[in-house]
C-alpha positions in Angstrom: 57.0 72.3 79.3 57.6 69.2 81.0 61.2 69.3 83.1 63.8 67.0 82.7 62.7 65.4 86.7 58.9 65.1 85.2 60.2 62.9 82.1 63.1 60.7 83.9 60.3 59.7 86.5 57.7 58.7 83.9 60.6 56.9 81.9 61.6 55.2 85.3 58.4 54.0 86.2 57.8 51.8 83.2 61.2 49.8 84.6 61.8 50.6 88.0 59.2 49.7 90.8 57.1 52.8 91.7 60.1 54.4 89.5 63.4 54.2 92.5 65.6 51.7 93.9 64.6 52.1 97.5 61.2 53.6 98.7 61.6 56.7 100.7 62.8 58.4 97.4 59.3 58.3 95.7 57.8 61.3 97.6 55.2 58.9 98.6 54.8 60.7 102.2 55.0 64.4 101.3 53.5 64.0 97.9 54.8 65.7 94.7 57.7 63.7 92.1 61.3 62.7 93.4 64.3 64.9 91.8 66.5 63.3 90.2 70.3 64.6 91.1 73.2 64.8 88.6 76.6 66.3 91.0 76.6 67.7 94.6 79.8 69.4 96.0 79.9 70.6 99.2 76.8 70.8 101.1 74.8 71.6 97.6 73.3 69.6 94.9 71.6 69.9 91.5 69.0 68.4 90.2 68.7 67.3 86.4 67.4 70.7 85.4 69.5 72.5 86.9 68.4 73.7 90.0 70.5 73.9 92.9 69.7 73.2 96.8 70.9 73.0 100.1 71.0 69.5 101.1 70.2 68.2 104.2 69.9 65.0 103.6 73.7 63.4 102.7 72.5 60.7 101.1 71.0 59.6 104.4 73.5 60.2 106.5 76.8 59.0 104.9 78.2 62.5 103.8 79.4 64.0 106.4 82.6 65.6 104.3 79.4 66.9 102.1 79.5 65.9 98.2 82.5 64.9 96.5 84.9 65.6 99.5 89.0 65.9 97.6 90.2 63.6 100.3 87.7 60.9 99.6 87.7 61.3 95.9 91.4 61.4 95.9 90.9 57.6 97.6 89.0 56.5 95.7 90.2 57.4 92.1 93.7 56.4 93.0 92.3 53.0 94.7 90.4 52.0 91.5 93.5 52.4 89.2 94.4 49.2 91.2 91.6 47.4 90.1 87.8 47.6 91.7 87.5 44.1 93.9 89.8 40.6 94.5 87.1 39.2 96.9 89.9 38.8 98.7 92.0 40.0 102.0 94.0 43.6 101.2 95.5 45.0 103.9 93.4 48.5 103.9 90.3 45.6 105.4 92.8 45.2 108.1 93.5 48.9 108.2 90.1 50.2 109.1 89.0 47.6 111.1 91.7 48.4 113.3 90.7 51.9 113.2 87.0 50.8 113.7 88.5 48.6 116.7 90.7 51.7 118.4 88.0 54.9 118.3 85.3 52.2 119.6 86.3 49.9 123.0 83.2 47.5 123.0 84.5 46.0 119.4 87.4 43.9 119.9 86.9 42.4 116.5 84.7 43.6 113.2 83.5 42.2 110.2 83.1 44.1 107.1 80.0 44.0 104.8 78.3 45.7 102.5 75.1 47.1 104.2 73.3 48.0 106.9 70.1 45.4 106.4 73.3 43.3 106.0 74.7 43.9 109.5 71.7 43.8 111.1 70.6 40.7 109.8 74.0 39.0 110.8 74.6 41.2 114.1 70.9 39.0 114.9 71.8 35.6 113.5 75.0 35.8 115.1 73.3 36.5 118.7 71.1 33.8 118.4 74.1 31.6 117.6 75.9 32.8 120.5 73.7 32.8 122.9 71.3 29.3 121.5 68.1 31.3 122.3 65.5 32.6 119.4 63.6 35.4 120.8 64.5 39.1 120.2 63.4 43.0 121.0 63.1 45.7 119.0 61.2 48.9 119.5 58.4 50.6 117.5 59.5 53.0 115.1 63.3 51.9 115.1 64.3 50.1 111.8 67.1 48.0 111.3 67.2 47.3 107.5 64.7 44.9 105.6 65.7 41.3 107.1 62.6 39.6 107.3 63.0 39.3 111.2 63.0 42.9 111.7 59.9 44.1 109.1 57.4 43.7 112.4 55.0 46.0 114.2 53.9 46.1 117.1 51.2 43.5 118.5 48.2 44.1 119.9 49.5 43.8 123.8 52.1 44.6 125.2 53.7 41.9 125.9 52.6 40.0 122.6 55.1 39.4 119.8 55.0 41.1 116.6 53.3 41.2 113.0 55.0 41.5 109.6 54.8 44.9 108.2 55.9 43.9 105.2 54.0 41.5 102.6 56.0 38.9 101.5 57.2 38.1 105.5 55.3 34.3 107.1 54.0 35.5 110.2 56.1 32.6 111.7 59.4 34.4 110.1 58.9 37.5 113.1 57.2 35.1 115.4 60.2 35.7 117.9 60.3 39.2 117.5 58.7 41.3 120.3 58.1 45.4 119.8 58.5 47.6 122.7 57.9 51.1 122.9 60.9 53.1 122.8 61.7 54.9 126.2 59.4 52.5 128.1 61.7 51.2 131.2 58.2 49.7 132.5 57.2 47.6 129.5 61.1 46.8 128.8 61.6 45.4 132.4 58.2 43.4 132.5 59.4 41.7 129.1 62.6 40.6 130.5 60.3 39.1 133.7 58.5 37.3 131.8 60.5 36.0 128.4 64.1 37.0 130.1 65.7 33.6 129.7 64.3 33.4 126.0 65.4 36.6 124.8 68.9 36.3 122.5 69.1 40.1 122.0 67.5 43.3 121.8 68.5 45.5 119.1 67.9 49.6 119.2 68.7 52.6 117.8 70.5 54.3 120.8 69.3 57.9 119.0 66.4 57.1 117.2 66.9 58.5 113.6 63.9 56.5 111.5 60.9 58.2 113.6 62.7 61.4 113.2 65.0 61.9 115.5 64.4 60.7 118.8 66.5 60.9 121.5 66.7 58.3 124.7 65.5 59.1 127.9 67.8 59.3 131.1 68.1 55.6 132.1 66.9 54.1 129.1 69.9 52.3 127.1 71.6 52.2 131.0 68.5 49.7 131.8 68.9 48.3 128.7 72.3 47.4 129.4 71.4 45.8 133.1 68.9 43.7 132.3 70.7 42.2 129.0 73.7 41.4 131.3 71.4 40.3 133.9 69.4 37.6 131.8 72.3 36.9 129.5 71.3 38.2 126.7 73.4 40.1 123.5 73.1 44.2 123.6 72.9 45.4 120.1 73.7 49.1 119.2 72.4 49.8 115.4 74.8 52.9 114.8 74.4 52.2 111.2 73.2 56.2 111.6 74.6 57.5 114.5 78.0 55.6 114.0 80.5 58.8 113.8 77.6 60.9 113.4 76.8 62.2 116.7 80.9 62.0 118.0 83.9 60.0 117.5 82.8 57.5 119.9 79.1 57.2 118.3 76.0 57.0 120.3 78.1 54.6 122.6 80.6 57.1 123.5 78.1 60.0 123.9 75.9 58.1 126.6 79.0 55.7 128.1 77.0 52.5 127.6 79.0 49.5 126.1 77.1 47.1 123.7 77.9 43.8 123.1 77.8 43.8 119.5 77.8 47.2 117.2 76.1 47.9 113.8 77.6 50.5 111.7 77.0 51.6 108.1 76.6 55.4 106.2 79.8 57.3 107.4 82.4 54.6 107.4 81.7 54.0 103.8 82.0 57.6 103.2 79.4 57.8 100.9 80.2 54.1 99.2 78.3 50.7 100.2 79.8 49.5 103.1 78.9 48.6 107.0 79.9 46.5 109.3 79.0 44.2 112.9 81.2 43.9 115.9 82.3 43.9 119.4 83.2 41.2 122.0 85.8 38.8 121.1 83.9 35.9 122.4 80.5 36.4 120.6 82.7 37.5 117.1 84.2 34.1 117.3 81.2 31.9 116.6 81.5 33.8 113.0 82.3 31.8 110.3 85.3 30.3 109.5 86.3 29.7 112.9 82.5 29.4 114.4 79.0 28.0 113.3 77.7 30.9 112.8 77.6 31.3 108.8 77.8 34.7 106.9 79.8 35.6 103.7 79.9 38.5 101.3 81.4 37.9 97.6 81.9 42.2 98.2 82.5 42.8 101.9 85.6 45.1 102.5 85.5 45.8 99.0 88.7 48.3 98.2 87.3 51.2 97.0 84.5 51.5 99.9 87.2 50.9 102.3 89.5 53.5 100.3 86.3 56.0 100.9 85.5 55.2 104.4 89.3 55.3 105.9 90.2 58.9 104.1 86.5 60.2 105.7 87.5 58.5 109.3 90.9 60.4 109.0 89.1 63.3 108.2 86.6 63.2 111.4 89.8 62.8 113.7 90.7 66.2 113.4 90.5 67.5 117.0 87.5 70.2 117.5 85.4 68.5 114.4 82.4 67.2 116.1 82.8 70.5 118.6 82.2 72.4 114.9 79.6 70.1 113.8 77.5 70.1 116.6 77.5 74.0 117.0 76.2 74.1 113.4 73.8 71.9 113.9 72.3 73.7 116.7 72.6 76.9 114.9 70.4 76.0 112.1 67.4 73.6 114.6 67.4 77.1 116.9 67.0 79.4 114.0 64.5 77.7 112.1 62.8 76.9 115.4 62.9 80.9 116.4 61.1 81.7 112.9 57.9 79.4 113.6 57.5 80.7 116.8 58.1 84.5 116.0 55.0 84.0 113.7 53.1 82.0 116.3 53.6 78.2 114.9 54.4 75.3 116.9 57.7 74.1 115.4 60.0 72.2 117.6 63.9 70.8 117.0 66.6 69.4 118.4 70.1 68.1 117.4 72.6 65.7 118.5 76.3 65.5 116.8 75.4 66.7 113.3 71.6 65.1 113.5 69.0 67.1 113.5 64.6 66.7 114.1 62.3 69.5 113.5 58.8 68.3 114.5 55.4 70.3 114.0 54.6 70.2 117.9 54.6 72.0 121.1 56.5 69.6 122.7 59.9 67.3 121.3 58.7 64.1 121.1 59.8 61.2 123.0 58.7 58.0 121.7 57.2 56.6 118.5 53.4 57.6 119.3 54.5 61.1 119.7 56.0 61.3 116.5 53.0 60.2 114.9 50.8 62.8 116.4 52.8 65.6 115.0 51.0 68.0 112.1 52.1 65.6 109.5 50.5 67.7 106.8 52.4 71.1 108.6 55.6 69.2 107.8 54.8 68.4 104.1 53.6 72.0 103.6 56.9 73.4 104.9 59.1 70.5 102.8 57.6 71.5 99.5 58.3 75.2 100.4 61.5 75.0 101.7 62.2 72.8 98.2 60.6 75.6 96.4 63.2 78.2 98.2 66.2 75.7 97.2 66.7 73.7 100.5 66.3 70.0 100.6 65.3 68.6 103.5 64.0 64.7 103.8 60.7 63.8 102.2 59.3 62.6 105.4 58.0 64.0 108.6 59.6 60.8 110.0 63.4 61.0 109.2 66.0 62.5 110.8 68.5 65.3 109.2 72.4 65.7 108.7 74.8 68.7 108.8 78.0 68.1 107.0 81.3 69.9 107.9 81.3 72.1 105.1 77.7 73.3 106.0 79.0 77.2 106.6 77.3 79.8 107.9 76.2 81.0 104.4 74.1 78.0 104.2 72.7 77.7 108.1 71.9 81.7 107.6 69.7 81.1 104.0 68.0 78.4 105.8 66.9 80.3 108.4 65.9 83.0 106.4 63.8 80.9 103.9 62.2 79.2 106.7 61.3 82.8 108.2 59.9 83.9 104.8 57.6 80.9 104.5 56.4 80.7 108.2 55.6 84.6 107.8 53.2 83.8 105.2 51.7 80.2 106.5 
């Protein structure tokens, strides 16, 4: 009998490209049919049919309350009762950019929008307003939403400029765009000797979380740092994941490196579409309407994604949270870790905050290369299984994990267990 997930994907494909609204849903890297969800509470879900899992994924990154926190709801319901947008100023914008403003010290002023291609995209054009230059870095296998500008691989030197990966992007569109390798402090500085004066900004993921998760090296966003102050160019932190996510001070906090302009996204929305760009005062003034520097929003701050993200930033202030969250998240990357190697298979892991990797290799991988010589086919194996055993994991070898707060140890304890059942029988 065909399930319920089996007939809404066929159904969806006749109307929906390839069948879902954004493509990492399809299944396309592990093989197999998406699931189609219908509620989630707590750090569970269920699919159409019925079937519940584990999830590990939080929509991405955004739930870390887990599903259908009361607090948030609670915002949310009693927000809409006042009507769903004005596209116009209400004083909860004000409230949680303030917020936004206090728990991070490089943003002196923020502006709200509604995603994180959208920050991105006006965190670039508003460094290349600043600063009058064109050129900009980013670093292979660290992805910054679908602006046209950042949809590049790497060239075929390193020190040429990049190539769409996307069809659909003019090859002139990322002509200014340069790809580094992440963790390379040799082919970072010999970029900035070279194109140094050009370059408006270089944008990075200070934890990698779109290879996997990848975490910097010592020195890495430090030189980073230098050699943008040095040639005058704008430091962009995308913490569109990692924003709240690894500590209450995001990746920023964690490493004590100060960006000159901030991407965030997922856990400020609290599981709605929302993100926002800031940091220095000086750069944030060239915005629009007080600057040249154009970008508008008919939905930025909307009410009830500001409702949602303000009762989940309460919610993460409570002192020992991220203490709690970290320890779980190490709990479950060293016991599913412990289980491949008791029955002899290389399975690595590693967590930061409430982000975890697990990575089918001897060694934890340190750069995008690395990731893609992991046992890709390993990874879908144990994905499928794990799904099979009610634990939902991301469909890709090459995206990173999330613990929630309500992950207990019921749930870190029959994830270990299910990953120790399958590796005993790989």
């Amino acid at each position: 009998m065909t399930s319920r997930n089996q007939q809404l994907f066929e159904l969806s494909q006749k109307v929906i490209p390839g069948g879902v609204n954004s493509p990492v849903r399809a299944f396309k890297s592990v093989g197999g049919n998406p699931i189609f969800f219908q509620r989630g509470q707590g750090a569970h879900v269920w699919d159409v049919d019925g079937k519940s899992y584990i999830d590990y994924v939080g929509s991405w990154g955004p739930l870390i309350l887990g599903h259908a926190h009361p607090e948030v709801i609670k915002a949310v319901q009693s927000t809409a009762q006042n009507g769903l947008t004005f596209g116009a100023p209400t004083e909860a914008e004000l409230e949680i950019a303030e917020l936004i403003c206090e728990l991070l010290p490089s943003i002196e002023q923020v502006r709200l929008v509604s995603s994180g291609t959208e920050a991105g995209m006006s965190a670039i054009r508003l460094a290349r307003g600043y600063t009058g230059r064109s050129r900009i870095i980013k670093f292979e296998g660290c992805y910054h939403g679908h602006d046209d500008a950042l949809l590049v691989k790497a060239g075929s030197g390193a020190l040429t400029f990049g190539n769409p990966s996307s069809a659909g992007v003019p090859e002139e569109t990322v002509g200014h765009t340069m790809v580094l390798d992440y963790n390379d402090l040799t082919g970072l500085e010999a970029a900035f000797k070279q194109y140094g004066n050009e370059i408006a900004a270089v944008i990075v993921e200070p934890v990698a979380g779109n290879m996997n998760l990848v975490a910097p090296k010592e020195g890495f966003l430090a030189s980073l740092r230098a050699l943008c102050t040095q040639y005058g160019s704008v430091l962009i932190f995308d913490e569109v994941m990692t924003g709240f996510r690894v500590g209450l001070g995001c990746a920023q906090g964690l490493y004590q490196i100060k960006p000159d302009l901030t991407t965030l996204g997922k856990v400020i929305g609290g599981g709605m579409p929302m993100a926002a760009f800031g940091g220095r005062r000086d750069i944030m003034q060239c915005l629009a309407p007080i600057g040249p520097v154009y970008q508008a929003g008919t939905l930025s701050g909307n009410p009830v994604a500001v409702a949602a993200g303000l009762a989940t930033l309460k919610q993460i202030r409570v002192p020992g949270f991220y203490e709690q969250l970290g320890a779980k998240t190490q709990q479950l990357v060293n016991g599913v870790t412990a289980a491949a190697r008791q029955h002899g298979i290389d399975l690595s892991g590693q967590s930061i905050g409430g982000m975890f990797g697990f990575y089918f290799s001897k060694e934890i991988p340190v750069s995008f290369e690395a990731v893609m010589s992991c046992d890709k086919d390993a990874f879908n194996r144990f994905f499928h299984a794990m799904l099979a055993e009610g634990v939902y994991f991301a469909p890709s070898a090459f995206e990173a994990g999330f613990v929630s707060s309500v992950h207990g140890d019921a749930e870190i304890n029959q994830t270990i267990a299910a990953a120790d059942k399958i590796f005993s029988e790989w």
